[in-house]
TORROGU-941344 format. One record per residue (C-alpha): residue number from 1; x, y, z. Coordinates in steps of 0.25 Angstrom, whole numbers, plus 5000, padded with zeros to 4 digits. Example, Ala and Ser with C-alpha at 12.3 -4.5 7.8 and 13.67 -1.06 7.14 Angstrom:
// residues 2
{1; {5049; 4982; 5031}}
{2; {5055; 4996; 5029}}
This chain:
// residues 309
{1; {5000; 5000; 5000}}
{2; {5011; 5010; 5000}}
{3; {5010; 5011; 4986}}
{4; {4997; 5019; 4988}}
{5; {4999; 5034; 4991}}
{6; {4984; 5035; 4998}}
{7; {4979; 5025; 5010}}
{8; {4966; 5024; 5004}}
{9; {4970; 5016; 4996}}
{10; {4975; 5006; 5006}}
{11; {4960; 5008; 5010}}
{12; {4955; 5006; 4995}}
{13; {4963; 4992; 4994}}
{14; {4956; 4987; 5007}}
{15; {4942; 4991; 5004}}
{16; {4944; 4983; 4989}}
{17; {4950; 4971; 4996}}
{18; {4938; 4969; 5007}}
{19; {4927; 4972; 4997}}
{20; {4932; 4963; 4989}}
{21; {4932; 4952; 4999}}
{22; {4917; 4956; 5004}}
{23; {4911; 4955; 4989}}
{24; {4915; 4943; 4988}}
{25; {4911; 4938; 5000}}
{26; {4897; 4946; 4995}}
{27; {4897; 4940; 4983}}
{28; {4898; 4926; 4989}}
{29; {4885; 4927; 4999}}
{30; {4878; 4935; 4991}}
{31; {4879; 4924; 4980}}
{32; {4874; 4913; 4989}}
{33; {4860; 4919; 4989}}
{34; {4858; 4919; 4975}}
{35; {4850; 4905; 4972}}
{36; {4852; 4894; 4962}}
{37; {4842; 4895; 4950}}
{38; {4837; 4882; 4948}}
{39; {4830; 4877; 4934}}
{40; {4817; 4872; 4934}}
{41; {4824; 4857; 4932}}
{42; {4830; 4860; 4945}}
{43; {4843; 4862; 4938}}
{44; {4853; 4873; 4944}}
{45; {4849; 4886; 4932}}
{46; {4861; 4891; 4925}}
{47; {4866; 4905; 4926}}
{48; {4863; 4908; 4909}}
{49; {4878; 4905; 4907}}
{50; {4881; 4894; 4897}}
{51; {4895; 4891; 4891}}
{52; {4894; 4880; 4878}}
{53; {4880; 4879; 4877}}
{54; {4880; 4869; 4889}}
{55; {4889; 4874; 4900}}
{56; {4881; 4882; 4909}}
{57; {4884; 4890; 4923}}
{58; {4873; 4886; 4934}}
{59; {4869; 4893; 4944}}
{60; {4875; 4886; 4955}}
{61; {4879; 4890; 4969}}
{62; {4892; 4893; 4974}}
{63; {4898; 4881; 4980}}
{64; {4898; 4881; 4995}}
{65; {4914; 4877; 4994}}
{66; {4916; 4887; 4985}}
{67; {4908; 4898; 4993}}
{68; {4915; 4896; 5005}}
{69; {4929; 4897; 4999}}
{70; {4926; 4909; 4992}}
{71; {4921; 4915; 5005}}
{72; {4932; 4910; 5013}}
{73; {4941; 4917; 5003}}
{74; {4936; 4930; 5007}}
{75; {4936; 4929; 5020}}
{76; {4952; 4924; 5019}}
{77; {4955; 4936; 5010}}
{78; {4948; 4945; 5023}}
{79; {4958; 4938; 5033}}
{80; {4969; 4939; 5026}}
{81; {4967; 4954; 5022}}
{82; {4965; 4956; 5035}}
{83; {4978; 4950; 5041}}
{84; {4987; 4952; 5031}}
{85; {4988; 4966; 5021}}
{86; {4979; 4967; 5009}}
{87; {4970; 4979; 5014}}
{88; {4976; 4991; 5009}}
{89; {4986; 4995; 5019}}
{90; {4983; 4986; 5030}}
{91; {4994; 4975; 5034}}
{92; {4985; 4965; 5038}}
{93; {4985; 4962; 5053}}
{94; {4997; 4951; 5051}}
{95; {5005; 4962; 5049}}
{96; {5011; 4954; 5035}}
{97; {5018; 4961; 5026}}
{98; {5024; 4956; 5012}}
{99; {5035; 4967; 5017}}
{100; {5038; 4960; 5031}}
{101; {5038; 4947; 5025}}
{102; {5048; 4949; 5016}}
{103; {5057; 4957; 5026}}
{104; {5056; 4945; 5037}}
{105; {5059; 4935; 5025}}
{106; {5072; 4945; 5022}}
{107; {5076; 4945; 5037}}
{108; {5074; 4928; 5038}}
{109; {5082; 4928; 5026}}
{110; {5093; 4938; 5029}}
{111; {5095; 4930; 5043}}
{112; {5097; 4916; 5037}}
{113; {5107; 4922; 5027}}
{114; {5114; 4930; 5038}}
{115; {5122; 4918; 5042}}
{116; {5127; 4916; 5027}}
{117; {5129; 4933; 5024}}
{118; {5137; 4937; 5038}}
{119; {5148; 4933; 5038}}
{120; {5149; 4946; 5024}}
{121; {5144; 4957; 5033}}
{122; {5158; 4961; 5040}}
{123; {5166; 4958; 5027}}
{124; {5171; 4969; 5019}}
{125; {5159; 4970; 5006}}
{126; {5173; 4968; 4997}}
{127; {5177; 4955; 5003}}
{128; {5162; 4950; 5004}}
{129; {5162; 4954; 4987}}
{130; {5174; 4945; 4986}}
{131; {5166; 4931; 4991}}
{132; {5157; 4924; 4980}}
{133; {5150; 4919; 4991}}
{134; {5146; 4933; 4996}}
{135; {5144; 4939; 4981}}
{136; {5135; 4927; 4978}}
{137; {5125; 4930; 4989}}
{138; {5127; 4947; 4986}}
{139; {5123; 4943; 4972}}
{140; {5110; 4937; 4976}}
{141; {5106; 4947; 4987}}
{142; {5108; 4957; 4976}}
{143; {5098; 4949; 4965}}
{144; {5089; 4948; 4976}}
{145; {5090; 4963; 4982}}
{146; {5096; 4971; 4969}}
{147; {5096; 4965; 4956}}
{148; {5080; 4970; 4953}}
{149; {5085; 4982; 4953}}
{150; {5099; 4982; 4949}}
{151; {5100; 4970; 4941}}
{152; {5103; 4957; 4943}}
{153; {5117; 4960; 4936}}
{154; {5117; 4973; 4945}}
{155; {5119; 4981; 4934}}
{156; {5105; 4991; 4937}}
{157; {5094; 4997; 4930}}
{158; {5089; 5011; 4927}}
{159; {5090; 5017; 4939}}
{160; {5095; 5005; 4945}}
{161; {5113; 5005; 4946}}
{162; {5121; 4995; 4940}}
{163; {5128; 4991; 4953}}
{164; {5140; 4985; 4944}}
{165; {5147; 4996; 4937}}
{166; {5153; 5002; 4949}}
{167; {5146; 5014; 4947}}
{168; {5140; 5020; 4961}}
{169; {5131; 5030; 4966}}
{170; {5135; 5030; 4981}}
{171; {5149; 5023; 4978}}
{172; {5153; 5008; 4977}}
{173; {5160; 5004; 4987}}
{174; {5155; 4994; 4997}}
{175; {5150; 5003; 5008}}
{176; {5142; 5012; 4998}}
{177; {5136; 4999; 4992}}
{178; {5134; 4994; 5005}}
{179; {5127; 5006; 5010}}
{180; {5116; 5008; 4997}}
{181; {5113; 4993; 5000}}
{182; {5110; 4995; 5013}}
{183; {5104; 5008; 5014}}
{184; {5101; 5012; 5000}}
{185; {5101; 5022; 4992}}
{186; {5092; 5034; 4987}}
{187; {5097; 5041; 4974}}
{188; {5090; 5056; 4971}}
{189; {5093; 5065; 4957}}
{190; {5084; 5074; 4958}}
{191; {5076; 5080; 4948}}
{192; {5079; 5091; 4942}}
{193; {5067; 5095; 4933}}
{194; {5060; 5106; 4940}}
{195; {5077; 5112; 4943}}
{196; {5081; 5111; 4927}}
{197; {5076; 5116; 4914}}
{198; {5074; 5104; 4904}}
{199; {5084; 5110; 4895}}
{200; {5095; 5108; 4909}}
{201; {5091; 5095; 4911}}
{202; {5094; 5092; 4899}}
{203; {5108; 5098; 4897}}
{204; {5112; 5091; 4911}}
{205; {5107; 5077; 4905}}
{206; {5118; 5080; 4894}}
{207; {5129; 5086; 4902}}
{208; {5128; 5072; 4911}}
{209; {5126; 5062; 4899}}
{210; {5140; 5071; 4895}}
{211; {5146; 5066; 4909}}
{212; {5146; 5052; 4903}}
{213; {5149; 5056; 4889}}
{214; {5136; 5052; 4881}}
{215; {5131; 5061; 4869}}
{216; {5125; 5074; 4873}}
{217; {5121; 5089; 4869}}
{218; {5135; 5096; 4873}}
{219; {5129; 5108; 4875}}
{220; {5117; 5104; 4884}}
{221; {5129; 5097; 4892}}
{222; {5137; 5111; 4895}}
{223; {5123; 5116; 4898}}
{224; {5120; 5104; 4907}}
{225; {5135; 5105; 4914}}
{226; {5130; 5117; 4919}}
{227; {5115; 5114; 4925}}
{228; {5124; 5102; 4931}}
{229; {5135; 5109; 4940}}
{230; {5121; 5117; 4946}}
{231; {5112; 5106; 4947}}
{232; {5119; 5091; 4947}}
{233; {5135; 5093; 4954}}
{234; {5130; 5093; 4969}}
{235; {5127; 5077; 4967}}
{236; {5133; 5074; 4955}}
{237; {5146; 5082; 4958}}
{238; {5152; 5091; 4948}}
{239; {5160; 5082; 4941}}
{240; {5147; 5072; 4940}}
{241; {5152; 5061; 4946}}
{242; {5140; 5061; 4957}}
{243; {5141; 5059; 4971}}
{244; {5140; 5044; 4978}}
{245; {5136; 5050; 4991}}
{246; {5124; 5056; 4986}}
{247; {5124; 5044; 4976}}
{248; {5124; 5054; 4964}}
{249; {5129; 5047; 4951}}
{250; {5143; 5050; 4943}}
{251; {5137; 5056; 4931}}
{252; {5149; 5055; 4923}}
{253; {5152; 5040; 4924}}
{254; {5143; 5033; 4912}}
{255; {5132; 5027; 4923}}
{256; {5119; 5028; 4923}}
{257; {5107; 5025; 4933}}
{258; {5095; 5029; 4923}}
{259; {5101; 5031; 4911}}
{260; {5109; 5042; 4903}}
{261; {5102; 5046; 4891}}
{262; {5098; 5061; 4893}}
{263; {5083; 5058; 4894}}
{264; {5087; 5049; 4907}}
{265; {5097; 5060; 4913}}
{266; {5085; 5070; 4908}}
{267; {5075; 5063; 4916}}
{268; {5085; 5061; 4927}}
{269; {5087; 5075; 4929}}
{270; {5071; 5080; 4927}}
{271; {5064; 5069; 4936}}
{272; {5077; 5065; 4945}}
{273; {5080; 5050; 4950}}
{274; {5079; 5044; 4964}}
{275; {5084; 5029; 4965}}
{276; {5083; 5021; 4976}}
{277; {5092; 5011; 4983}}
{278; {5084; 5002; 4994}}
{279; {5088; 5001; 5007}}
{280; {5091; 4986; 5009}}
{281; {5096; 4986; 5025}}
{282; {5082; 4983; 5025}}
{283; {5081; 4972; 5017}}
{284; {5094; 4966; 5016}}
{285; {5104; 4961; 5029}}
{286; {5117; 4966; 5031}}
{287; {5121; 4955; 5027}}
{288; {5116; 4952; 5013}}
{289; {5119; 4968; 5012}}
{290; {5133; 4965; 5012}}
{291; {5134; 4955; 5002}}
{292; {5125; 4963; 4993}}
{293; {5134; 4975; 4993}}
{294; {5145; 4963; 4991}}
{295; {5139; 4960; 4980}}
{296; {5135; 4975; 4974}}
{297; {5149; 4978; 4975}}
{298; {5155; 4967; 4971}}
{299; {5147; 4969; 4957}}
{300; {5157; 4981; 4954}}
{301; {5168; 4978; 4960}}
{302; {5171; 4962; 4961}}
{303; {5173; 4959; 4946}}
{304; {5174; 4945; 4948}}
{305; {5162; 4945; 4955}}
{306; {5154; 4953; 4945}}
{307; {5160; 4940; 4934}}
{308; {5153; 4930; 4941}}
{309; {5138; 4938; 4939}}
């Protein structure tokens, strides 16, 4: 339910899912007192509906087997919305949550692995990336944990970094690896269409495609080197190179998150970015944290280990 911006419509879900239940229960009784039309034979009548001239529906009633099930399946579906969620926004008074089932199945698992993982957590992240043992297990926490949006090869998406070029936003080594693992990361560009003109924006899309020398207008680019040094050099430095502290990207090194055609830089500069690295302290044990950030940095800096992927 927190998908929904108004909590009426918590109260709209709830109303659907118990009038639902009571008209069929309605439905039910109120078919039971219709009687069974009887020919003058004595025959059960038929209802008018006749398939190949000789298979016809009768107006039979509904089996006492069948009746009972079908109300005993209403009255389930009232029991369990009222002990587990399924009304709107209320949890159910068991307290279930698809949420806290996962996360107990994520702390039973963590503690049975524990044994096998701690004996990585005091070793240096380097020596951790030089055991196969260690990188096999990193590996697999990574497919589980990273690979949907980075890739099973690592090597990213649009918006998504290719954590195997040895390229970084907040810098490579294993401490700075390890901290956006652990505590994540929130990358903001802000938008610069209601601060530039479209005709700026579109000169500092060709001074930065310059920076990496692809093809561009030359004199929209000395226009745009201007709007830059006002507008861009306090993250992105005035060399370009950006600023792994704030997690500002080098601008100059040939590496793109989104893309570097001028309608992408164009669009990056009007609307802005804002790319999200979750936290996994939450989800994830030190442990597994470790061999993880093992693993990530081994993917850039442990060739052999990269030959064996």
């Amino acid at each position: 339910m927190s998908d929904f911006l108004s909590s009426g419509w918590s109260t709209y879900i709830a109303l659907v899912a118990l009038l639902g239940i009571f008209w069929c229960i309605w439905l039910l009784f109120s078919q039971r007192k219709v009687k069974v039309v009887h020919t003058p034979d004595g025959e059960v009548a038929d209802t008018g509906h006749v398939w190949d001239g000789d298979l016809r529906e009768l107006n039979n009633p509904l089996p006492r087997w069948w009746m009972w099930m079908f109300l005993f399946s209403c009255i389930f579906g009232l029991v369990y919305l009222v002990l587990f969620p399924g009304l709107g926004s209320f949890p159910g008074i068991m307290g279930y949550s698809t949420r806290g089932s996962l996360m107990q199945s994520m702390e039973t698992s963590n503690e049975e692995l524990k044994p096998v993982m701690s004996k990585y957590v005091n070793m240096d992240i380097v020596d951790v990336a030089a055991d196969p043992k260690a990188l096999e297990m990193g590996q697999r926490l990574f497919l589980n944990s990273c690979a949907q949006c980075h890739g099973s090869d690592a090597g990213g998406a649009k918006g998504f970094p290719n954590l195997a070029d040895g390229d970084w936003l907040y810098g490579g080594s294993p401490e700075s690896i390890k901290a956006t693992i652990t505590y994540g990361r929130g990358g903001a560009m802000p938008a610069f269409g209601a601060v530039l003109t479209s005709a700026q924006i579109k000169d500092v899309a060709n001074y930065i495609r310059s920076l990496s020398g692809l093809p561009v207008d030359d004199l929209k680019a000395a226009r745009g080197a201007e709007v830059f040094k006002t507008y861009c050099v306090a993250c992105h430095g005035a060399d370009a190179k950006g600023n792994i502290v704030i997690g500002a990207p080098n601008l100059t090194d040939k590496t793109w998150l989104y893309g570097s055609s001028e309608n992408t830089i164009t669009e990056t500069l009007l609307k802005g970015r804002n790319g999200v690295m979750p936290a996994q302290d939450k989800v994830l044990s030190p442990e597994k944290i470790q061999l993880l950030t093992a693993y990530v940095w081994s993917l850039s800096n442990n060739k052999p280990s990269q030959s064996k992927q």
